[in-house]
C-alpha positions in Angstrom: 4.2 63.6 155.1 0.7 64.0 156.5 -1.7 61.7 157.3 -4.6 61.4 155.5 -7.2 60.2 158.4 -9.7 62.9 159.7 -11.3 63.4 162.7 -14.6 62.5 161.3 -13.0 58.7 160.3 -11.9 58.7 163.3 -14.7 58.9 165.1 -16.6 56.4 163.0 -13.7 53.6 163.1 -13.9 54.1 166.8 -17.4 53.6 166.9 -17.4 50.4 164.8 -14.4 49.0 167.1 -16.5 50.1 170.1 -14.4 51.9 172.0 -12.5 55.9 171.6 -9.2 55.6 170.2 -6.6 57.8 168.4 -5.1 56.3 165.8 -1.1 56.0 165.4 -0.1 55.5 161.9 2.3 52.4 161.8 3.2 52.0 157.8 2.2 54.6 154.6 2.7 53.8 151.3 3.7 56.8 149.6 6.4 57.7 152.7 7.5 54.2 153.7 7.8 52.2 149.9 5.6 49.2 148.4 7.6 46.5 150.4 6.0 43.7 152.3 9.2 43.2 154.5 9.0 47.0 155.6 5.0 46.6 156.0 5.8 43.1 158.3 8.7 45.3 159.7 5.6 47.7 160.9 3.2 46.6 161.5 3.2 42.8 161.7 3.7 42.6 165.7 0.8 45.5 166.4 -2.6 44.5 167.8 -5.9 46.6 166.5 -4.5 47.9 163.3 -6.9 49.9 160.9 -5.5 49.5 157.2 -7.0 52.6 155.0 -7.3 51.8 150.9 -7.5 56.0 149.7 -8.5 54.8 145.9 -7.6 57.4 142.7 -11.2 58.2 142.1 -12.3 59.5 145.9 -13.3 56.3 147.1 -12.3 54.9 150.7 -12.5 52.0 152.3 -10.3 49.2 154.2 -10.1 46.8 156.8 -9.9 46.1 160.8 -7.6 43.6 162.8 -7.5 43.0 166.4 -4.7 40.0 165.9 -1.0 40.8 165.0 -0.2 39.1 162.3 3.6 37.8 163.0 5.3 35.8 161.0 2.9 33.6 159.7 2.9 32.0 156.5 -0.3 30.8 156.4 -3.8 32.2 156.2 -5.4 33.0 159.7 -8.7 33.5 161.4 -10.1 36.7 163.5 -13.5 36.9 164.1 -13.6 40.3 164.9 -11.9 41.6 161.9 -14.1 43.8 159.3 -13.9 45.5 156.2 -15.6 49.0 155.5 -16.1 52.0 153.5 -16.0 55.4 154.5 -16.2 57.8 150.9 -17.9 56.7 147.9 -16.8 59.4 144.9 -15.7 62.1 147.4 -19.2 61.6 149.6 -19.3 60.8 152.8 -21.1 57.5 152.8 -19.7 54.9 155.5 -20.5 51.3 156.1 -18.9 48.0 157.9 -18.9 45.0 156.2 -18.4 42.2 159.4 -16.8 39.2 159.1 -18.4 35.8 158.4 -17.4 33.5 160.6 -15.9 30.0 159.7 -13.4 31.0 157.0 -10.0 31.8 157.3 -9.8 35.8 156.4 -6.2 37.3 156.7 -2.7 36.6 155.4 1.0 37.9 155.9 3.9 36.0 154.6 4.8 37.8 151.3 2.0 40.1 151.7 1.4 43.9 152.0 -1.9 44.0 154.0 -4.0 41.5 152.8 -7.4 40.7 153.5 -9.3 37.3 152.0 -11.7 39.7 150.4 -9.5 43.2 150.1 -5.8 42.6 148.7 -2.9 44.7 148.5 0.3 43.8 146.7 2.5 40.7 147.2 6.3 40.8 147.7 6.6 44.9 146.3 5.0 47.1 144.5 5.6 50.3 142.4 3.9 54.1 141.7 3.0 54.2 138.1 3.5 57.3 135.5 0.0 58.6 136.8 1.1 58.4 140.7 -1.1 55.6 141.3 -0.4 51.8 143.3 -2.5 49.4 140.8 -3.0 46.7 144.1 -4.6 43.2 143.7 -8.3 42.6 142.9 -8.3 39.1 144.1 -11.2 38.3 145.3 -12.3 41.9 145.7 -15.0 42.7 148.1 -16.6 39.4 146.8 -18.7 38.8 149.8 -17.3 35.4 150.6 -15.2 36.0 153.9 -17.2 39.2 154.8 -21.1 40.6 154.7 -21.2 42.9 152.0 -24.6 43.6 152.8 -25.6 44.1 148.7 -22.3 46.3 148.2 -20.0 45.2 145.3 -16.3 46.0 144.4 -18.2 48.3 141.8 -20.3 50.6 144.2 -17.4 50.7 146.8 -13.9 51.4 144.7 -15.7 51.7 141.3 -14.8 48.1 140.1 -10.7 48.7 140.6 -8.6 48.8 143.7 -6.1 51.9 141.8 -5.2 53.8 145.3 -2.9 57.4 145.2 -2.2 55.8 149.4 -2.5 53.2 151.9 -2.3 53.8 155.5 -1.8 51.7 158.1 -2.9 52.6 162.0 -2.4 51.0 165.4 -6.0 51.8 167.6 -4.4 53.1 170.6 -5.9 55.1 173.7 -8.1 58.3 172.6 -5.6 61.8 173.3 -7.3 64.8 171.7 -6.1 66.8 169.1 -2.7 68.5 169.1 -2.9 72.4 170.3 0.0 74.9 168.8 1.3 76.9 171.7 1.0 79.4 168.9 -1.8 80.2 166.8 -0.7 80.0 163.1 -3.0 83.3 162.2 -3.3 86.3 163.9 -6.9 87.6 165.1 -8.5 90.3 167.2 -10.1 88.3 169.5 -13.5 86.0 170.1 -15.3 88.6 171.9 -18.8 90.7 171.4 -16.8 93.7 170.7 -14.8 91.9 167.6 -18.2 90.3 166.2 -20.0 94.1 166.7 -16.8 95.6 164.4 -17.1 92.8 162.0 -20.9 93.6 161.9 -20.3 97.4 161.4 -18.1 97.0 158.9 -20.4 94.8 156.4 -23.5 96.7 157.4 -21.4 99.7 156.0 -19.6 98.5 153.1 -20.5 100.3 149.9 -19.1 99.2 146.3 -16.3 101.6 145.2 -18.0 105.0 144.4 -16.5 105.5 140.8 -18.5 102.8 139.2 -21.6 103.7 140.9 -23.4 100.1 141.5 -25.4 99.7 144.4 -24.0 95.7 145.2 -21.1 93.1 145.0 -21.9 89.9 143.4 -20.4 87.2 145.4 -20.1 83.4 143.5 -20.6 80.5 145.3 -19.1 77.0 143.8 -18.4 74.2 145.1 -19.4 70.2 145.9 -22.7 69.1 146.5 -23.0 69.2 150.1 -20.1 71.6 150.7 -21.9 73.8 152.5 -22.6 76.9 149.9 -26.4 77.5 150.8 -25.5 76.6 154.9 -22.9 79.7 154.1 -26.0 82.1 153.0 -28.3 80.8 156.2 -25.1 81.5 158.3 -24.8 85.1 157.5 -28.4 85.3 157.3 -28.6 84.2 161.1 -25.9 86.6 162.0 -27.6 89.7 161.1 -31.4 88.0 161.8 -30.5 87.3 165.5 -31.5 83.5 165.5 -30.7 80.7 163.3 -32.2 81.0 160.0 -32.4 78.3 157.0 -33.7 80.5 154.5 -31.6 78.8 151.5 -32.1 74.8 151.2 -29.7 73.0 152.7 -28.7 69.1 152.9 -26.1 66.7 152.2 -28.2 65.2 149.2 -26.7 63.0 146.6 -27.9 66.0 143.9 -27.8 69.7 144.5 -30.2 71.0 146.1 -29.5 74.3 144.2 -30.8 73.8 140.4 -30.1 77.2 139.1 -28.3 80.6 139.8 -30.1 81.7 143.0 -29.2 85.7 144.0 -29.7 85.9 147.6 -29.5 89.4 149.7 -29.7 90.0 154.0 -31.5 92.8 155.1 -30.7 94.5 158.0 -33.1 94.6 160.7 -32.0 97.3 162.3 -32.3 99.9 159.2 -34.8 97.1 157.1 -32.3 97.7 154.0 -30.9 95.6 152.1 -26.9 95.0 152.6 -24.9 95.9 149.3 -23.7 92.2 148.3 -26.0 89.7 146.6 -24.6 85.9 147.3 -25.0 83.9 144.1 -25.3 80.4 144.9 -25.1 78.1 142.1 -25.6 74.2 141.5 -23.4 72.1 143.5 -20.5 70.1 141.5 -20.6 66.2 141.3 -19.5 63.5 139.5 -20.6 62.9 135.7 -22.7 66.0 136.1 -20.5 68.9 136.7 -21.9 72.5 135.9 -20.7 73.2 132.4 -17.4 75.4 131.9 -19.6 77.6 129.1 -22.2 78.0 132.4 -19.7 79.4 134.4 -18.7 81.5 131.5 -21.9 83.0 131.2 -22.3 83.3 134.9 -18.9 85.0 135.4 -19.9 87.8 132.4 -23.3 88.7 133.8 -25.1 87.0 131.2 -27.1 84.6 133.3 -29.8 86.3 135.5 -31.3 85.1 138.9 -33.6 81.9 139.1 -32.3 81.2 135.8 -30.8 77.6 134.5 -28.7 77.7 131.7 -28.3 79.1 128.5 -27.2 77.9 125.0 -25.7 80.8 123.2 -24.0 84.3 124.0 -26.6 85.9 121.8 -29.4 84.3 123.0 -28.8 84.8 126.6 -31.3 86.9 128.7 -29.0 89.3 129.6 -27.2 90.0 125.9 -24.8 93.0 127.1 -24.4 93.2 130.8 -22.9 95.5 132.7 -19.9 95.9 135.4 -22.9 95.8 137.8 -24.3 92.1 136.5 -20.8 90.7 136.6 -19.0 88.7 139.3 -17.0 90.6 141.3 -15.6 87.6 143.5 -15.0 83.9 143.2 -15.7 82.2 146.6 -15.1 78.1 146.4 -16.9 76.3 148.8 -15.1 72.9 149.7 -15.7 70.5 152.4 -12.7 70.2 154.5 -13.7 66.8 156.1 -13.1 65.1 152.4 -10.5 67.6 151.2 -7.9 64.6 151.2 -10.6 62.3 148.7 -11.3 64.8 146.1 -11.1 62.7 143.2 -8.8 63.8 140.0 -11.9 64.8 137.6 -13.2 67.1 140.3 -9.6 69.1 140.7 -9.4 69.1 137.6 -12.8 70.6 137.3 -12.5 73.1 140.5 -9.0 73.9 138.3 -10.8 75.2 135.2 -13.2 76.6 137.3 -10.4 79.0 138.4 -9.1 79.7 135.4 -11.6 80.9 133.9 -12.3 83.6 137.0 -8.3 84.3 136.3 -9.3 85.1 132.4 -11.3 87.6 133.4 -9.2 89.2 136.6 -11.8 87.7 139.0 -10.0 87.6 142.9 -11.2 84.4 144.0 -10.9 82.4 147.8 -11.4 79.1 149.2 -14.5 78.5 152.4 -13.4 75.0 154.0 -15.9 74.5 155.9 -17.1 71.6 158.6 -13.8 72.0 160.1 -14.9 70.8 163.0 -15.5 67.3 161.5 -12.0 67.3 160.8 -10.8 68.3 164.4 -11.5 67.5 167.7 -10.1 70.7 169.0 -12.3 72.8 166.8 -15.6 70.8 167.5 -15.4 71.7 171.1 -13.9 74.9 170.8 -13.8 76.8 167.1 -12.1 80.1 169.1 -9.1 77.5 168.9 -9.3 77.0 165.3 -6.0 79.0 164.7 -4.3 76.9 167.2 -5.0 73.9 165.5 -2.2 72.2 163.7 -4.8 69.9 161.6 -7.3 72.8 160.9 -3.7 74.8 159.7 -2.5 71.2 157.6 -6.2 71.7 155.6 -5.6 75.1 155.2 -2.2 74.5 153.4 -3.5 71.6 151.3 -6.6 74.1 149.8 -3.8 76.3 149.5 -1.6 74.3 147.3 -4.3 73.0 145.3 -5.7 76.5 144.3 -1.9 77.8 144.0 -3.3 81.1 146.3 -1.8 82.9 149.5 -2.6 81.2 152.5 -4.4 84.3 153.9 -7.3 84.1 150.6 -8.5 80.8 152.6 -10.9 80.8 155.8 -11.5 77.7 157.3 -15.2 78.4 158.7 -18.1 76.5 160.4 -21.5 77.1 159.5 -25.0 76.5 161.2 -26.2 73.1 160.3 -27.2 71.7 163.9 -26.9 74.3 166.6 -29.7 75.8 167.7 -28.2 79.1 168.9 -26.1 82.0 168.0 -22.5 81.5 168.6 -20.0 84.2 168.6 -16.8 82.6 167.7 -18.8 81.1 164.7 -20.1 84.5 163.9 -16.6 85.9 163.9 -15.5 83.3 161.4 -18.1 83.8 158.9 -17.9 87.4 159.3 -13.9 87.6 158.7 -14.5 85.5 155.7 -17.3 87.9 154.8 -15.5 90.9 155.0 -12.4 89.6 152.6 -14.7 89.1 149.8 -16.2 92.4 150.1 -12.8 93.7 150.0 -11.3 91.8 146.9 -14.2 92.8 145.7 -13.4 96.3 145.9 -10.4 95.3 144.6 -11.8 94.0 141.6 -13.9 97.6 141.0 -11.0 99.4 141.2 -8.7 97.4 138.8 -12.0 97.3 136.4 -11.7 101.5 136.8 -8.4 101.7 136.2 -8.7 100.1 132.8 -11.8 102.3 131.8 -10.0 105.6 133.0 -7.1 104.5 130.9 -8.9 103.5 127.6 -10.8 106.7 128.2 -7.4 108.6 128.1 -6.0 106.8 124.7 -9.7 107.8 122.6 
């Protein structure tokens, strides 16, 4: 069963313990049963343990403990013990919560981990019929054994401590990543020549000739903060020559996109215009999703560039469109650093999203991007992205939650904080590129097929 802890938690646990660690996992709920003997069994006689709350609505948080906790039956005392939060609703939002000294602060006995100010269960505990652990909120980040520095059970768990996992780590020495000896997906290569045929092939890509359009409309959809204008600037730097942040970006609470936004590269070396337009749309977030009728209207071709929403079918600005105003391709945009902590009301949400593409016989693919926040590996090399086992792990899980072949996802990094061109980023965005151009195709061709055949039955 995987673990649920990424390489961006672990770099900011190891910061707030002060030293590089990796991180062993010891005890996990979901694998191992809700027993406090097997937890004791565990993890009781282990120094430095990490113990990671993963709550049902995207939020986590947990504690630190440099004491084992042995067989003690009565409450104990360690100073350097801290709780902390890492998500907040699926966002990426961490903070540690030190202990205040004086006051006992930790407890094993009958206990699953248990904090003074962050409980677990006592004795055992059970999944309910929604696949959820409803721990203890004894006490819950109350502030009196720990600084909660304004923070409240309500901003960091959303007033309940209802968790799909728990995790338990030992803080051992820091080992990088694990390498396949095999890459788990074939590629040409990471070289100029690969990047100068991937380059070829968009700046030559034409819509299929039949329907006689002059672009591909390409949706973007995903989080806020996923990465869907960084995507745009990406490809935009590619063929510019030097990074480019045409399209705002940020990791803002709200979207930075407002409305449909049709963006299209030129190429510099002809000054034309390549035949795709990227539509970027609002980013999704709690309580304030993009409406399902929205996407609707979107998906048809009845909602035009720069444009916000519309009420009606009839009163939309575009009241008949054409093949040519339609989307041709669904591309979801989803942060593989929180992949793990999407909460159930944005699945469900990406979910009806993609049902509605199917409807209509839209292809559609899955961008995780900031992979390299999720793998050590990856962040100092991303040529080795295919040789990474937790890079492949994120791939399967996008995989299984979009029920879609494992070759219509593309883990990719974009520019966010380089300052240069690199090729084995180029190559990535480029291969993802070019498979939405050609599902695209796909798309013109099925759409022909069905005009040519209604044509023959009048």
């Amino acid at each position: 069963m995987d673990k649920l802890l990424t390489s961006k938690m672990k770099k900011q646990l190891s910061h707030w313990i002060g030293r590089d660690r990796q991180f062993k996992l010891l005890y996990k709920l979901t694998r191992d049963g809700g027993s406090a003997e097997t937890y004791r069994l565990r993890c009781a006689y282990d120094w430095q343990t990490v113990i990671i709350f993963y709550n049902a609505d995207g939020n986590v948080y947990g504690g630190y403990l440099s004491k084992n906790l042995g067989n003690t039956q009565n409450w104990r005392k360690d100073p350097l013990a801290f709780l902390f939060k890492l998500y907040t609703a699926g966002n990426w939002k961490p903070m540690k919560f030190p202990y205040i000294d004086g006051e006992n602060n930790i407890v094993a006995d009958s206990y699953g981990p248990w904090f003074y100010s962050l409980p677990s269960f006592q004795t055992s505990i059970r999944m309910d019929e929604n696949n959820v652990y409803n721990l203890s909120t004894s006490n819950f980040f109350d502030g009196q054994r720990f600084d909660m520095k304004g923070e409240t059970a309500q901003s960091v768990a959303n007033g309940h401590n209802n968790v799909t996992d728990l995790e338990v780590y030992h803080a051992t020495e820091f080992s990088p990543d694990e390498e396949l000896q095999s890459p788990w997906r074939g590629s040409k290569g990471w070289n100029l020549q690969v990047l100068q045929e991937l380059k070829e092939f968009i700046v030559e890509y034409k819509p299929l000739e039949e329907m006689k359009i002059p672009e591909v409309n390409i949706l973007l959809i995903g989080q806020v903060g996923a990465g869907k204008s960084s995507f745009f600037n990406t490809i935009n730097s590619i063929f510019k020559g030097e990074i480019s942040s045409r399209a705002c970006t940020g990791g803002a609470e709200n979207s930075l996109t407002q409305k449909l936004e049709k963006l299209r590269i030129r190429d510099p070396s002809t000054k034309k215009y390549l035949r795709f337009w990227i539509c970027d749309t609002c980013g999704i977030q709690e309580g304030e999703a993009i409406q399902n009728e929205d996407i609707g209207f979107i998906l048809d071709g009845h909602l035009p560039n720069r444009n916000t929403r519309i009420e009606t079918e009839t009163s939309g600005p575009v009241k008949e469109p054409t093949v040519k105003e339609k989307i041709h391709v669904v591309v979801f945009i989803l942060d593989g650093s929180n992949l793990n902590f999407l909460s159930k009301d944005m699945i469900k949400k990406l979910k009806e999203i993609k049902s509605l593409a199917v409807d209509r016989g839209v292809p559609h693919l899955v961008f995780l991007t900031k992979i390299d926040e999720i793998c050590e590996l990856v962040s100092d090399d991303v040529s080795k992205v295919y040789k990474s086992k937790t890079i492949k792990n994120a791939v399967d899980k996008a995989r299984d939650l979009f029920a879609i072949p494992t070759f219509h996802v593309f883990p990719i990094k974009n520019y966010e904080k380089e300052s240069e061109l690199q090729t084995s980023m180029n190559i990535l965005a480029l291969m993802a590129l070019q498979k939405s151009l050609m599902v695209a195709n796909e798309f013109l061709e099925n759409h022909y097929e069905l005009k040519q055949d209604k044509m023959e039955i009048e």
